[in-house]
C-alpha positions as CSV (number, residue, x, y, z in Angstrom):
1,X,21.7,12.1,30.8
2,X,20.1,14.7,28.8
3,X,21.8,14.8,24.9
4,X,20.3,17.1,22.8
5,X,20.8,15.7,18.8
6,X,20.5,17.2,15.4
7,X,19.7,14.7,13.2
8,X,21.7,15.3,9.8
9,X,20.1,13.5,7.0
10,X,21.2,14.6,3.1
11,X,19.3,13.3,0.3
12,X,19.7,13.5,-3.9
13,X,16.8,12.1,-5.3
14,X,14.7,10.5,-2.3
15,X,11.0,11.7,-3.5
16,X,9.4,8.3,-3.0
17,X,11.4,7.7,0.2
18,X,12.1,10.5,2.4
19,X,9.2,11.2,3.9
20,X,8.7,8.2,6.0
21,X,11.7,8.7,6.8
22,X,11.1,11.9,8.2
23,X,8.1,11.0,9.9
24,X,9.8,8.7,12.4
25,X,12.8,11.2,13.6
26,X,10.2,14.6,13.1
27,X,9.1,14.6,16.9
28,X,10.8,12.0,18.3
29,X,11.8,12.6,22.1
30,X,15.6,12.0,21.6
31,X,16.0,14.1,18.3
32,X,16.1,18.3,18.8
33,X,16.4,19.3,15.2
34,X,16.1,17.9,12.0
35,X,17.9,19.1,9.3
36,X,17.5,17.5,5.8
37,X,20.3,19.0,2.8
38,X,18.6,18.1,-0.7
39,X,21.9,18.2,-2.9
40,X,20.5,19.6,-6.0
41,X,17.7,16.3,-6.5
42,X,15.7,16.9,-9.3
43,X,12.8,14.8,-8.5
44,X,10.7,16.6,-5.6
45,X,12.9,15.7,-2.6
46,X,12.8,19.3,-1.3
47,X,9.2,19.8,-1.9
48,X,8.6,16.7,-0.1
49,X,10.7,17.8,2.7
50,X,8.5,21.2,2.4
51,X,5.8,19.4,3.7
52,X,6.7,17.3,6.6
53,X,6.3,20.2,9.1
54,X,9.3,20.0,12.0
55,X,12.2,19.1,8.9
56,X,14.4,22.1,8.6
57,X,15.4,22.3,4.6
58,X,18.6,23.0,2.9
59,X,18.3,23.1,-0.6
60,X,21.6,23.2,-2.4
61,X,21.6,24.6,-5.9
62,X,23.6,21.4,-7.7
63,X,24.7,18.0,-6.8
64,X,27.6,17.8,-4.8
65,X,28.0,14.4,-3.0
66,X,27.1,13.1,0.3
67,X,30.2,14.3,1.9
68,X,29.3,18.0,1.3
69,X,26.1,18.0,1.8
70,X,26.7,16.4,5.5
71,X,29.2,19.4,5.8
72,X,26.4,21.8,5.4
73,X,24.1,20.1,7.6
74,X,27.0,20.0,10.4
75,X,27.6,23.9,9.3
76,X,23.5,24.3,10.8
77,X,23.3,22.0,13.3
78,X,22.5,23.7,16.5
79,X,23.6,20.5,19.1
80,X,27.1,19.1,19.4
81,X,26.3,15.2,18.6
82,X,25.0,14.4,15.5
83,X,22.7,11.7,14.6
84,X,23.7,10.8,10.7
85,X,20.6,9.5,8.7
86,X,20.4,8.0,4.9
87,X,17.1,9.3,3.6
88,X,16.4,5.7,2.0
89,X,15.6,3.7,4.8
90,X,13.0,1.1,5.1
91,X,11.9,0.3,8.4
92,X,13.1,2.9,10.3
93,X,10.6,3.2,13.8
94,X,10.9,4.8,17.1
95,X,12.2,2.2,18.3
96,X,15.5,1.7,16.1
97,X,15.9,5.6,16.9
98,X,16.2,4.7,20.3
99,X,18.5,1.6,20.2
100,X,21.2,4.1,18.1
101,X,20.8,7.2,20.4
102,X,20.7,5.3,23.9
103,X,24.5,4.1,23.9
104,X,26.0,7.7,23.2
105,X,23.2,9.0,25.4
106,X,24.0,7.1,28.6
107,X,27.7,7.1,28.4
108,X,28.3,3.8,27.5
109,X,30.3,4.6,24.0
110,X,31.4,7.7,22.4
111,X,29.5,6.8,18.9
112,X,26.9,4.3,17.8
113,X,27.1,2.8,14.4
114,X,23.8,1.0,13.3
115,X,24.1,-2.9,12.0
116,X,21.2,-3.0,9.4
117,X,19.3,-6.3,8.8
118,X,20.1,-6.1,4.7
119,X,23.7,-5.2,5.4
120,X,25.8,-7.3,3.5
121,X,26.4,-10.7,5.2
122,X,30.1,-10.0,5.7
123,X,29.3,-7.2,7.9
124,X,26.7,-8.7,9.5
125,X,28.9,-12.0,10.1
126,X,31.7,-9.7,12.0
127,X,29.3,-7.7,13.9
128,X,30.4,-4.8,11.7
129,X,29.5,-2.4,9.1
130,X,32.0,0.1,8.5
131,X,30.8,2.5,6.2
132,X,26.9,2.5,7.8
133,X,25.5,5.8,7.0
134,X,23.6,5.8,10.2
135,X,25.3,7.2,12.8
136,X,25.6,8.9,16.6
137,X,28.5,11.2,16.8
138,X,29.7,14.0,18.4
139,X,31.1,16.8,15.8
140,X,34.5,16.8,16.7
141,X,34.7,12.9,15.3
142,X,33.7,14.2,12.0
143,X,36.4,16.7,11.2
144,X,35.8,20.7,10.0
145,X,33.1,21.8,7.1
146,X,36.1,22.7,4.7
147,X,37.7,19.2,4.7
148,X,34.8,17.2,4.3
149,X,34.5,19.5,1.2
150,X,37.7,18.5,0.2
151,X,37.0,14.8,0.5
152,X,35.4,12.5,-2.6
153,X,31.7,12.6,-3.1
154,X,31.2,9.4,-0.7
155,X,34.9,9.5,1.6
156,X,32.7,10.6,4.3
157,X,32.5,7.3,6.4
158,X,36.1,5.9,6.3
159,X,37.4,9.4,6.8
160,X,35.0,9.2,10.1
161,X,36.9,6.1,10.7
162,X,40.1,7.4,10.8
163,X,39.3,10.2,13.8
164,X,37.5,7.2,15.4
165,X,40.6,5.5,15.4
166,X,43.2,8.1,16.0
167,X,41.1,8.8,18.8
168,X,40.1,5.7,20.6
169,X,36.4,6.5,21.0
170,X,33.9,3.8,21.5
171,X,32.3,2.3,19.6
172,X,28.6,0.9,20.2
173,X,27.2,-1.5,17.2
174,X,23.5,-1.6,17.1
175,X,21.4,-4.2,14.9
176,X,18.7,-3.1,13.3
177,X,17.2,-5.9,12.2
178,X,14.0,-4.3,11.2
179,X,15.8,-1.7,9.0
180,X,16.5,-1.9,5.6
181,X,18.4,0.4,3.1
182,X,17.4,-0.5,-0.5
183,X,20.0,-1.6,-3.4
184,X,20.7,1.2,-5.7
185,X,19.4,-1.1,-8.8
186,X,15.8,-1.2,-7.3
187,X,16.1,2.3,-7.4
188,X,17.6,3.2,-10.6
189,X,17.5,0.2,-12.0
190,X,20.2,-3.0,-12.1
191,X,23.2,-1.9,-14.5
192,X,22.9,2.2,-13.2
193,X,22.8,1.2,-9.6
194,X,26.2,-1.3,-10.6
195,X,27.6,1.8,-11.6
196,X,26.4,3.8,-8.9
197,X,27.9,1.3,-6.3
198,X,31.2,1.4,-8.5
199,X,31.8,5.0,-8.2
200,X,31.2,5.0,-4.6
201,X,33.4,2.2,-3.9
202,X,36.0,4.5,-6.2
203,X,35.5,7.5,-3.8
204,X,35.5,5.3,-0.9
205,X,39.1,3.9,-2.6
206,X,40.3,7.4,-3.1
207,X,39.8,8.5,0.5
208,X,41.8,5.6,1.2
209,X,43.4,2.5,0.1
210,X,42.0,-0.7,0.2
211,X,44.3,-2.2,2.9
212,X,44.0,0.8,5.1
213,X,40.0,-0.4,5.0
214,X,40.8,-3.6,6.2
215,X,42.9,-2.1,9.1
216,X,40.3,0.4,9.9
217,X,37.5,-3.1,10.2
218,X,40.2,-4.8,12.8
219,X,40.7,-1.5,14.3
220,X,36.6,-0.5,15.0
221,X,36.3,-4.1,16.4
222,X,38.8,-3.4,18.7
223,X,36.9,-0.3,19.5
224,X,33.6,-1.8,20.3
225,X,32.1,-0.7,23.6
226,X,29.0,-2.5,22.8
């Protein structure tokens, strides 16, 4: 089955990352489009991006969280499923591409939901990560532009969760074992990264309460296709 995707993959600060990230999706059979939205980085992420010909580049003018900058990348994408990328991944091939797409693309789930090989061992015990950044969906699952707007900086994933749920789709978890996204403090170093993983647990906390996030793990399991 053909399945044209537009991969959506936002970035704040990725210089020293992105682009081999962009080499593996940038002519890959399975990916149509690439669209990268630079949320206001201040560190060459978007002239990076500049020269990775086949990356489509959306520059916004100031930092405004990962959920808005998907939002814009879902505003430009041209194909109705949506391949959802971090822009710090380590280990990403063709081949990992492939595993994520190949569910959604033969009709055996609805959306895949990538299982990285550093995700944290509770995830990787349950056969579950639930707020993976790397994703196959079609754009109804992700909800309108203006309310991931509305949402905190980094609600997008358990707000996903909910339309998941509401609507039943299925879900196809894919191990990447060969993948790795790197901790914030070997990026930013140890005590900024603490804070940065803080505030996104906040957001994650304000989107919605902690209970509901164990409800929406029991819930996806129950989900799984694959």
């Amino acid at each position: 089955m053909s399945l044209p995707v537009t991969c959506v993959i936002p970035a704040f600060n990725e210089a020293p990352r992105i682009a081999a990230v962009l080499r593996s999706v940038v002519g890959h059979p399975a990916i149509a489009e690439v669209v990268v939205v630079d949320d206001g980085s201040s560190d060459g992420t978007a002239e990076v991006t500049r020269g990775i010909k086949g990356a489509r580049l959306i520059a916004l003018p100031q930092n405004r969280g990962k959920s808005w900058a998907v939002s814009v990348g879902i505003e430009e994408a041209r194909h109705d499923h949506i391949l959802l990328l971090d822009s710090d991944l380590i280990g990403l091939g063709p081949a990992a591409l492939d595993a994520l797409i190949a569910p959604v693309r033969e009709g055996r789930s609805d959306v895949s939901i990538s299982l990285r090989g550093n995700a944290p061992w509770p995830w990787r015990a349950i056969g579950l990560d639930y707020i993976s950044g790397e994703r196959v969906v079609p754009k109804r699952f992700l909800g309108t532009p203006g309310a991931l707007r509305a949402l905190p900086r980094f609600g997008l994933e358990v707000d996903m969760n909910r339309r998941l749920i509401a609507e039943r789709a299925r879900i196809a978890v894919v191990r990447w074992p060969e993948v790795a996204s790197p901790w914030k403090g070997a990026k930013r170093g140890r005590w900024q990264g603490i804070r940065a993983d803080a505030r996104m647990l906040g957001d994650m906390f304000r989107t919605i309460p902690p209970y509901q996030a164990v409800g929406q793990i029991w819930a996806m399991r129950r989900l799984r296709a694959i």
